[in-house]
C-alpha positions in Angstrom: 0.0 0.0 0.0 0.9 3.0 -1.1 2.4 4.9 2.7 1.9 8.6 1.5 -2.1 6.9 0.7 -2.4 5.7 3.6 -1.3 8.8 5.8 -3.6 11.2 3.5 -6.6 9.1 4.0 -6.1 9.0 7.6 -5.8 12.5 8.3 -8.8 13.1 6.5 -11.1 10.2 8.6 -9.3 12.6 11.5 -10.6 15.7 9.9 -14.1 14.0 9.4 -14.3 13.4 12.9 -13.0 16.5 14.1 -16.2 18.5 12.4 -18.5 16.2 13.3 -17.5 16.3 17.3 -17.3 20.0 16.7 -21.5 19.4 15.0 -22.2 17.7 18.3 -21.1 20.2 20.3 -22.1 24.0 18.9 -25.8 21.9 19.3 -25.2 21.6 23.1 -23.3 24.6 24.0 -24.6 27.6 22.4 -27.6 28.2 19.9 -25.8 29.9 17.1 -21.9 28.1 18.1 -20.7 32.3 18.4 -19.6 34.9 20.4 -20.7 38.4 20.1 -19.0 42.1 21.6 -19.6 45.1 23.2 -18.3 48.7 22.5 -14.4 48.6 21.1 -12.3 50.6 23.5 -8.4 51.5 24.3 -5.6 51.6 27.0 -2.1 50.7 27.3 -0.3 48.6 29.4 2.8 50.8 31.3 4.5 49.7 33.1 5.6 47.2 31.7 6.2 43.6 33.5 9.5 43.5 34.9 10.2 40.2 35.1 10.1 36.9 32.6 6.4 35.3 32.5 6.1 31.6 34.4 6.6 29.0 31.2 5.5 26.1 33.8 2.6 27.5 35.8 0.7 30.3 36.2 2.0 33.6 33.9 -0.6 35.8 36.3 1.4 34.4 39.9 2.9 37.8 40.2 -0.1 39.8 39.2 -1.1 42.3 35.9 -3.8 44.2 34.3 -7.6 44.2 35.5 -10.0 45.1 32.2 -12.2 45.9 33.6 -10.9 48.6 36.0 -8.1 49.1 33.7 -5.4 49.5 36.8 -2.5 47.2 38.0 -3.0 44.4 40.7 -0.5 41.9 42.7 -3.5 39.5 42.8 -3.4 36.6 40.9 -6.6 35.9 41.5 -8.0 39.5 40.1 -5.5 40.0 36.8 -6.6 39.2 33.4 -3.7 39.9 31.1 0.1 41.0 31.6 2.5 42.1 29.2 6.4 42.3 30.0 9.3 43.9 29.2 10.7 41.1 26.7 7.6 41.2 24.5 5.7 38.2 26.4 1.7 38.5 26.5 0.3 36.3 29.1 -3.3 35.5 30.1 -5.6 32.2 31.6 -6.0 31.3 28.2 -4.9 32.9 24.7 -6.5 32.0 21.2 -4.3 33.7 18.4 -7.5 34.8 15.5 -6.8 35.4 11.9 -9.3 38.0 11.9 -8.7 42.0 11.9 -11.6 43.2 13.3 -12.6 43.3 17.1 -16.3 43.9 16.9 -16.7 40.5 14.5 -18.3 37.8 16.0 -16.3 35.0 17.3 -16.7 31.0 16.8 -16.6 29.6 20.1 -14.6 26.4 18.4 -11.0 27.6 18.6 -8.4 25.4 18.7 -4.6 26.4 20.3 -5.2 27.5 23.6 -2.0 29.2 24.9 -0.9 31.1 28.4 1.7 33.1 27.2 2.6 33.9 23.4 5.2 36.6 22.2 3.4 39.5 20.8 3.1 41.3 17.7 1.6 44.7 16.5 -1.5 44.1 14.8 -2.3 40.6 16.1 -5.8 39.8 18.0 -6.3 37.4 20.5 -9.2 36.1 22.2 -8.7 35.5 26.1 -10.4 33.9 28.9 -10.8 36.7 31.6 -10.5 36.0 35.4 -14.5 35.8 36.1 -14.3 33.0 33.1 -15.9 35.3 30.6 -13.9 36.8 27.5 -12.5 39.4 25.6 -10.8 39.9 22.6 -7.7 42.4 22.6 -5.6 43.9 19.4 -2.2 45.2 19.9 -2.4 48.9 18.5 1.7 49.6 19.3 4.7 48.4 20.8 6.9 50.8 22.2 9.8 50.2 24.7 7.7 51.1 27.9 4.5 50.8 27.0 1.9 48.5 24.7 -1.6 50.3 23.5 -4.0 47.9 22.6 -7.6 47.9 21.7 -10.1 45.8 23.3 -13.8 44.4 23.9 -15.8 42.5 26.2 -18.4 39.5 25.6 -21.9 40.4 25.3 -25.1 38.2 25.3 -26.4 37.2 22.0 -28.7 39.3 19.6 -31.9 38.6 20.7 -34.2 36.8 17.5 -37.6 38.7 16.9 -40.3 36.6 16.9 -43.9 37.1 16.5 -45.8 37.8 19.7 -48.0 35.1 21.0 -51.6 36.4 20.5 -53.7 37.2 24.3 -55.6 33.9 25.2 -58.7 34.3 27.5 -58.4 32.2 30.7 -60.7 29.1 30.4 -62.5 28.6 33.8 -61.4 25.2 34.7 -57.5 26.3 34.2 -55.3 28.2 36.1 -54.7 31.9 34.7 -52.1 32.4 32.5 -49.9 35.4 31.5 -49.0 36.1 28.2 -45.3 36.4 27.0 -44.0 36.2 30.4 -43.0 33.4 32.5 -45.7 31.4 34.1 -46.4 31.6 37.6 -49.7 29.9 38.1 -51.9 29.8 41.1 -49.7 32.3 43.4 -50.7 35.4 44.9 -50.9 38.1 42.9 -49.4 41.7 43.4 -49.6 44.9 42.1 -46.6 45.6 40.0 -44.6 48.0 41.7 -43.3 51.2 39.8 -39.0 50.1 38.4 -36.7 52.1 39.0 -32.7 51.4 37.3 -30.4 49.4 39.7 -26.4 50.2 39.2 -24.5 48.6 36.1 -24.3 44.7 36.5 -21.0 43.5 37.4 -20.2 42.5 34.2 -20.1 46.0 33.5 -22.2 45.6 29.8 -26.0 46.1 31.1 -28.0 48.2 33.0 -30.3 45.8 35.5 -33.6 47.5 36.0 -35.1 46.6 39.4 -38.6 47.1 40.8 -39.2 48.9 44.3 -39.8 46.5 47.1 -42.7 44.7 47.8 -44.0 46.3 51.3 -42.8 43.5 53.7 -43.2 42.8 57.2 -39.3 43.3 59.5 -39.1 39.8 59.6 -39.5 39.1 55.8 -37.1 38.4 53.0 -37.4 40.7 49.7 -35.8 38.7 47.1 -34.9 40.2 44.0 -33.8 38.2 40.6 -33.9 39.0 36.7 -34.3 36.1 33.6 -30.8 35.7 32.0 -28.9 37.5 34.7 -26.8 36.4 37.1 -27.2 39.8 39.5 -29.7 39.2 42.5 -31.0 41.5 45.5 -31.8 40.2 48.9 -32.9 43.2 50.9 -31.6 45.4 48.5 -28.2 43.9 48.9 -26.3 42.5 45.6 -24.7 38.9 45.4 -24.1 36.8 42.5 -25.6 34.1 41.4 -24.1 30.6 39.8 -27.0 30.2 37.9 -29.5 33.0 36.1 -32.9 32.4 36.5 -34.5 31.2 33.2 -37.5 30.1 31.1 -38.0 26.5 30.6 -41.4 25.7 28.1 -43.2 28.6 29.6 -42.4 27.9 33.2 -39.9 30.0 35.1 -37.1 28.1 37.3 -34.8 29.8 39.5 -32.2 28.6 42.0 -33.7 26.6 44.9 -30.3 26.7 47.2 -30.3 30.1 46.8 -33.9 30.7 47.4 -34.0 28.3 50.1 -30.8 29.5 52.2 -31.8 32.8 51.9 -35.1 32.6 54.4 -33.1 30.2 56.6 -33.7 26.2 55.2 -31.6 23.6 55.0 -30.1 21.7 51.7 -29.1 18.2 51.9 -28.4 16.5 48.4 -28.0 12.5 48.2 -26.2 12.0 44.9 -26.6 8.3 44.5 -30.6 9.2 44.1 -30.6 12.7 42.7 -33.0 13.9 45.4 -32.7 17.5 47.2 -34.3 17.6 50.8 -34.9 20.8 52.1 -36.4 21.6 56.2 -37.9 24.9 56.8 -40.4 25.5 60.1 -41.3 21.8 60.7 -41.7 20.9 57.2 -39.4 18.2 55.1 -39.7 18.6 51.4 -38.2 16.2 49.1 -37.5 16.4 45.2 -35.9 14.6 42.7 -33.7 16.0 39.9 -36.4 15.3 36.5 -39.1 14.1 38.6 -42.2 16.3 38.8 -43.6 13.8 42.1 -42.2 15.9 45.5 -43.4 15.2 49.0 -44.3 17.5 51.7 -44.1 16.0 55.0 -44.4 12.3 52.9 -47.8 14.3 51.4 -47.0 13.6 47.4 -47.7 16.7 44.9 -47.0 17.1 41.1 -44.5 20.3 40.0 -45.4 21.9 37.1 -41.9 21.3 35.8 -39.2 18.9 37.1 -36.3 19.9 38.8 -33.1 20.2 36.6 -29.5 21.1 36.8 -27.9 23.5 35.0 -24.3 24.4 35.6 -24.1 22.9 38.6 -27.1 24.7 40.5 -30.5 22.7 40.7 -33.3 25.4 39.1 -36.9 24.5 40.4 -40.2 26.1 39.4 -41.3 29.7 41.0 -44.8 28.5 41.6 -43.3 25.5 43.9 -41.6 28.4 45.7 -44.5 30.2 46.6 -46.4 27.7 47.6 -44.1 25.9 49.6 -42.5 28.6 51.4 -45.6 30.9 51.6 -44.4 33.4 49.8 -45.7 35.6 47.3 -44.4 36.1 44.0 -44.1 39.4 41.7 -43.2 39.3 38.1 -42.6 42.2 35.9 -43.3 41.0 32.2 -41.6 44.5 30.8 -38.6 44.5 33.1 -38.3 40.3 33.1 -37.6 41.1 37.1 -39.1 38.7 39.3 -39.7 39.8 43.6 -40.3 36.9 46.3 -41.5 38.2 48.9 -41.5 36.4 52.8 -40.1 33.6 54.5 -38.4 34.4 57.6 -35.4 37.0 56.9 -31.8 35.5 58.0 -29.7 37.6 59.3 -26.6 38.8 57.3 -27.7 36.4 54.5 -26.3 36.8 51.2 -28.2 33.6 49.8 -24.9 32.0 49.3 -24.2 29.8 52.3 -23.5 32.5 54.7 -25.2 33.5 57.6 -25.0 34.6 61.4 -25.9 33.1 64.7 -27.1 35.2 67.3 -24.3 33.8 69.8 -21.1 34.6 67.3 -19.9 36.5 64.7 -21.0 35.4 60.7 -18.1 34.0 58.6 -18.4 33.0 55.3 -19.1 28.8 55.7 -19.5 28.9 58.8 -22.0 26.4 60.6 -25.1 28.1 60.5 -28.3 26.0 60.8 -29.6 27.1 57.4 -26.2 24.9 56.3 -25.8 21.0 55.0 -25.0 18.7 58.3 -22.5 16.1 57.1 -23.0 12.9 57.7 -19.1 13.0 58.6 -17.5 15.7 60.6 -15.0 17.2 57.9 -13.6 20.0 59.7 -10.4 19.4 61.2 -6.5 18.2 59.8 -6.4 15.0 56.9 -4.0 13.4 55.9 -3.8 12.9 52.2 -2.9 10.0 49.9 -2.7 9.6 45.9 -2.2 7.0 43.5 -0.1 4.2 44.6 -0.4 4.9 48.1 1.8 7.8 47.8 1.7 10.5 50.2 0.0 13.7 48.9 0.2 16.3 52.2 -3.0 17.1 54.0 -5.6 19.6 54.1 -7.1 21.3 57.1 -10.8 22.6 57.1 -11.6 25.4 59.7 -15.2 26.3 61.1 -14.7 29.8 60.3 -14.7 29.5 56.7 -10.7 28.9 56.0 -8.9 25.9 54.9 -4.8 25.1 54.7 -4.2 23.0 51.7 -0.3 21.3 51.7 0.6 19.5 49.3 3.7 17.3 49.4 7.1 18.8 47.7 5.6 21.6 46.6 4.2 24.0 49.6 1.0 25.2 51.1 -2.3 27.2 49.8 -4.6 29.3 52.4 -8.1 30.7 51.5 -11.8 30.4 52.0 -14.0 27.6 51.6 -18.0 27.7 50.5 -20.7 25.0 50.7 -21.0 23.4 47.0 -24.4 24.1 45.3 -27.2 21.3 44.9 -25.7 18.6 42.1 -22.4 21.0 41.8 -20.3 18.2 42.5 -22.2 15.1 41.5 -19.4 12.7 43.2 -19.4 13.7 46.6 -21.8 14.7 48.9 -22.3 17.4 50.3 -19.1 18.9 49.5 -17.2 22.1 49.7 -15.2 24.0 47.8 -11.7 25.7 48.5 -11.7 28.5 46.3 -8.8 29.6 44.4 -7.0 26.9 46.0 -3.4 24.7 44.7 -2.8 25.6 41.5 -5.2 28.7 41.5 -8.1 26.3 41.2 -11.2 25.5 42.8 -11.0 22.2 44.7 -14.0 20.1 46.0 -14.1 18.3 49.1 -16.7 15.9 50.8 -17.4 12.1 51.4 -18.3 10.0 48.4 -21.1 7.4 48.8 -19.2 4.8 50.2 -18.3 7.6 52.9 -14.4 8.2 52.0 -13.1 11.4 52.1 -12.0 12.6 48.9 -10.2 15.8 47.4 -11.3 16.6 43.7 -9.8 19.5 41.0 -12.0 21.8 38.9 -11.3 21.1 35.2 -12.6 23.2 31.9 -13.8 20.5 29.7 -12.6 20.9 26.5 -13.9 18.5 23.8 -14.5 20.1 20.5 -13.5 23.3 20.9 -12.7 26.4 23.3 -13.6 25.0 26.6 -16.3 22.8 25.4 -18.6 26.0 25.6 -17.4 26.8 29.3 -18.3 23.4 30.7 -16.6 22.7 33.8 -16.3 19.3 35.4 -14.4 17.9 38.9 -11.4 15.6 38.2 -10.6 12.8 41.2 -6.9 13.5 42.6 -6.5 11.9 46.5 -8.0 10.2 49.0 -7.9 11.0 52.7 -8.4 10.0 56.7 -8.7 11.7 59.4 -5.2 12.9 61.3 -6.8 14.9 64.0 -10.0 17.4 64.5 -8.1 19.9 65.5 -6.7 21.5 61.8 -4.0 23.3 63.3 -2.0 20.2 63.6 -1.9 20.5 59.9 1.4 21.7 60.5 2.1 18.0 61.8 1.6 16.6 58.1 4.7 16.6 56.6 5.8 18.0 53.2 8.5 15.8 52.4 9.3 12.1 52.8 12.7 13.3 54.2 13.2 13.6 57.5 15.9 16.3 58.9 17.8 16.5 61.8 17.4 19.9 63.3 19.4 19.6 66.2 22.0 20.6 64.3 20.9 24.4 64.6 21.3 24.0 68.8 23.7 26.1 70.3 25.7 29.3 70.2 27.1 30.5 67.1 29.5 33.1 65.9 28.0 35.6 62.9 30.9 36.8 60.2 30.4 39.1 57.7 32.3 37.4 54.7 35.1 39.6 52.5 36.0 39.3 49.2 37.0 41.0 46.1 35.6 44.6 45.4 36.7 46.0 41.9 38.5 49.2 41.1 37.1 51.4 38.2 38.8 54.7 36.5 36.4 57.1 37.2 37.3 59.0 34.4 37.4 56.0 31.3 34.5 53.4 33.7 37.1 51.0 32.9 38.7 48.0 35.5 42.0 49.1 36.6 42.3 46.1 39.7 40.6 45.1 42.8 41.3 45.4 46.7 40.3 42.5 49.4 37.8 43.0 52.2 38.9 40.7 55.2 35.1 40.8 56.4 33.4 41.9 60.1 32.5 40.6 63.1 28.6 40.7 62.8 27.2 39.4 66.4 26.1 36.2 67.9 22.9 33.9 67.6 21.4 31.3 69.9 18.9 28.7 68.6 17.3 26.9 71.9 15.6 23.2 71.3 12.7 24.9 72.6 11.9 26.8 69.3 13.2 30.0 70.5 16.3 32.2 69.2 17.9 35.5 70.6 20.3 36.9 67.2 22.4 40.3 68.1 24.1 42.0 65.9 25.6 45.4 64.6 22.2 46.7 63.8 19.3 44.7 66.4 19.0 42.5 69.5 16.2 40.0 68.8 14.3 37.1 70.6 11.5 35.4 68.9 10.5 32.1 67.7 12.3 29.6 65.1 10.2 26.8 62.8 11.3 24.2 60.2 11.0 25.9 56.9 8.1 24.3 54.5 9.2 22.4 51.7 10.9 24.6 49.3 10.5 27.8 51.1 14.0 28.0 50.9 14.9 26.9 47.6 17.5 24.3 47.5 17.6 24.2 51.3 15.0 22.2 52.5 15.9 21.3 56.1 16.0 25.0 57.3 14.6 26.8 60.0 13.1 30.6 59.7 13.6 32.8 62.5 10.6 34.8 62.7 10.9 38.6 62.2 14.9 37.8 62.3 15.4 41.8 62.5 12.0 43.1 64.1 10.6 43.3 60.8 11.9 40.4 58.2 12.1 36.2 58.6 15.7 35.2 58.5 16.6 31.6 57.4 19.7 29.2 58.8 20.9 26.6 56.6 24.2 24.6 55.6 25.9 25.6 52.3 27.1 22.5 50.2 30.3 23.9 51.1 30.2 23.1 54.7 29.1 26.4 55.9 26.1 27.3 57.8 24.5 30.5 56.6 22.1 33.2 57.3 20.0 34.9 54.9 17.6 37.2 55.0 14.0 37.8 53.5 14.2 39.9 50.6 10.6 40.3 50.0 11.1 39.5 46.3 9.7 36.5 44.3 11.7 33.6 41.6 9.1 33.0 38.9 7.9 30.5 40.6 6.5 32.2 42.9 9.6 31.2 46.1 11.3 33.8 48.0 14.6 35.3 47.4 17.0 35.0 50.3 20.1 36.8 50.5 23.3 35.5 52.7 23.5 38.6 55.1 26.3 36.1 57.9 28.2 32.7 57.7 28.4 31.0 61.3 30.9 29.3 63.3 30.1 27.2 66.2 30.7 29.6 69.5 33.3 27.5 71.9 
């Protein structure tokens, strides 16, 4: 056979197959497979980076540009793109497009996804932004301090025109229905209130228009949300949603956990059978994800529409909120803004898992009755294992909202943790998620249905195209048991399978400031005439006690404080040293042996490698004090 044959016809099955996955997905992820962008504005970029982006990791770990407030940030987290001195463009994800013109629409099927490329005038680039939505940006010019560039943000889609359904009269035996506006059958009516213009979303591209508030009673909730946007009110307070409200064949769902937590019930999800149980003032409701049969108090009743998922957030019908609940419902048909009205009000609720007890202060996660009980205690310090029985670190889950996530050889991640949304993890139940954890991504955590404690990663699922059309999905990475319920003693679980001997660091030492070489210049020509030798100083004394205290004097401080073992790779190449906290009053110090036999101290410099490590500088060598 023919080899040059063969190879053509197989890249061309390939290509066949390619389309046809790409087919299969523009059907599931958006109607039209495009995306479409607002107003085309400018900026530049100045300062520029100053250091080399990371090729191996995260190309945002020291910070960059914010879009949408156009100003400079240090926080990973909050950066969208950064641009550096040697001509490097970095962002979360970067498509290079062939077209020229920004306000074009976009195919959502792009392949070569980048993090970093090296720029050139003219090019565009579409780019994944740090709330997950994108942008497209053109570079305008290229100067030696500065970039300008042109950009614009993702918009919603063109709405299609479509011929207004005519008004029906209400037959008698049915329950009244309201034309071209989602259905909310058989709830109490109100009044439509006069709407008055809420602030710009935060996506910066709309103007939300929100009704005045239903007259409530003190002890009442006023809920406010809008079809399509992700923006909701709660007492005239914003938070976000996971999950817009929408219209499903006439009926309109909206986000039960959100809903529910917001007038003080509790969510419990069983994954294994896809049912939701909620418990508000004496009653226990229970639905099942596509099942239009609920029970109130084991009473069964038919919803008008079945529970689904979407993204991660179960969506229920409105007219099972308001008659479950007792609440009342208000839709606005010209506005599309829909207000709830009752339930008992929570105090300091933001509808997304937070609330306040009247014996303690409110912290995000925190163990408020309105939030899932685990059928497992999973606050407290675990010890975590991967594949092959390897050791993986730990992770340590606080009450107050916080979590320590260490993992082994590499270091350790702090944040905030939030209760997971109804179905947002199908795996695990009722799980939580570390936010913004290792790796600058969300991580789940919970039992699965076997009752192990596992530790998943959030992945962007990419089949087909660019992202899949934003589809996210967990993968499984370790396993873990319990080390202790206290999680401070994360600090117990150790980072590396190597362990050091720091007894070593005991005693009395002798500082030296080391000499050495210092070149001679002609002042007049700058050029090297010779050199003279510095012998070096006496620079003080340290004591390291086996108690994990120190007392360092030298020329410039006296200083007693507290020493640790370093975490792996705090001290890169060292690992085995201990950090004298605030060595000077103000910076850590570390101690460690040189490879040439030398112990050293260095202090903190408050600068960064690329990968994110401190830089420490030698500031003493040490001799052992007879």
């Amino acid at each position: 056979m023919n080899k040059k044959w063969f190879y053509a016809t197989v890249l061309s099955l390939l290509a066949g197959l390619c389309l046809l996955l790409l087919n299969v997905q523009q059907t599931e992820a958006s109607s039209d497979g495009y995306l479409y962008w607002g107003e085309e504005q400018s900026t530049e970029y100045a300062p520029l980076h100053l250091y080399t982006l990371n090729w191996s990791g995260d190309v945002l770990d020291r910070g960059g540009m914010n879009l949408s407030s156009l100003s400079l940030t240090s926080s990973s987290r909050e950066a969208d793109i950064v641009i550096n001195q040697y001509g490097a463009f970095g962002a979360r994800s970067i498509t290079k497009l062939s077209s020229r013109d920004l306000s074009e629409r976009t195919s959502i099927y792009q392949q070569g996804t980048l993090n970093s490329v090296t720029m050139s005038q003219g090019d565009i680039y579409l780019i994944t932004l740090h709330d997950g939505k994108y942008a497209k940006i053109r570079i305008d010019r290229i100067s030696s301090g500065s970039v300008a560039f042109s950009y614009v943000f993702e918009v919603e889609a063109p709405a299609v025109t479509s011929t207004p359904t005519p008004v029906q009269t209400p037959i008698a035996t049915q329950a009244p229905v309201v034309t071209q506006a989602p259905v909310v059958t058989q709830a109490p009516v109100v009044t439509q209130p006069p709407v008055a213009t809420l602030p710009p979303s935060s996506s910066g591209n709309q103007t939300v228009p929100q009704p005045t508030a239903i007259p409530a009673t003190s002890n009442d909730q006023v809920i406010t949300l809008t079809i399509g946007n992700k923006q909701a009110y709660i007492n005239n307070k914003a938070t976000s949603l996971s999950t817009s409200p929408v219209v499903k064949n006439g009926t309109t769902l909206v986000p039960l956990r959100f809903i529910a937590t917001s007038i003080g019930a509790g969510v419990e999800w069983d994954n294994k059978t896809q049912r939701i149980t909620i418990t508000h003032e004496g009653k226990i409701i229970i639905l099942t994800v596509n099942s239009k049969t609920a029970t109130i108090n084991g009473v069964p009743t038919t919803l008008l529409t079945a529970p689904i998922v979407s993204n991660g957030t179960t969506l229920v019908p409105i007219r099972f909120i308001s008659e479950t609940f007792n609440m009342k419902v208000n839709y606005n048909s010209v506005t599309q803004v829909i207000t709830i009205t009752g339930g008992s009000a929570v105090s300091g609720s933001n509808g997304q898992g937070s609330s306040s007890n009247s014996g303690g202060s409110s912290s995000s996660g925190s163990t408020a009755t309105n939030q899932p009980v685990h059928t497992k205690s999973i606050f407290g310090a675990w010890k975590l294992t991967g594949g092959f029985d390897r050791e993986a670190g730990g992770v340590a889950i606080f009450e107050d909202g916080t979590y320590i996530h260490r993992v082994m050889y590499e270091g350790e991640k702090k944040g905030k943790w939030r209760y997971a949304e109804v179905g947002e993890v199908p795996d695990l139940s009722n799980a939580i998620i570390l936010q913004y954890g290792y790796q600058n991504v969300d991580w789940a955590v919970g039992f699965d249905a076997q009752g192990n404690f596992k530790m998943y990663y959030r992945i962007l699922i990419s089949a087909g195209g660019l992202y899949g059309g934003r589809e996210y999905g967990w993968s499984e990475d370790t396993i873990g048991t319990k080390h202790s319920d206290r999680p401070e003693d994360i600090k117990q679980i150790r980072m590396s399978a190597i362990e050091y001997d720091y007894s070593k660091y005991y005693g009395s030492w002798n500082l030296w400031i080391e000499g050495g070489a210092i070149s001679i210049y002609n002042p007049a020509t700058g050029e090297y005439i010779g050199h003279k030798l510095s012998y070096g100083a006496d620079g003080g004394t340290l004591t390291i006690n086996a108690n994990g205290t120190y007392t360092l004097k030298t020329y410039l401080v006296t200083q007693t404080g507290k020493w640790r073992p370093a975490d792996y790779n705090e001290v890169p190449g060292y690992n085995g040293a201990i950090i004298l906290e605030a060595g000077d009053g103000k910076q850590a110090w570390a101690m460690y042996g040189t490879p040439s036999g030398k112990m050293a101290l260095a202090y903190d410099t408050d600068g960064k490698y690329t990968d994110g490590s401190t830089i420490w500088i030698i500031q003493f060598v040490l001799d052992k004090s007879k």
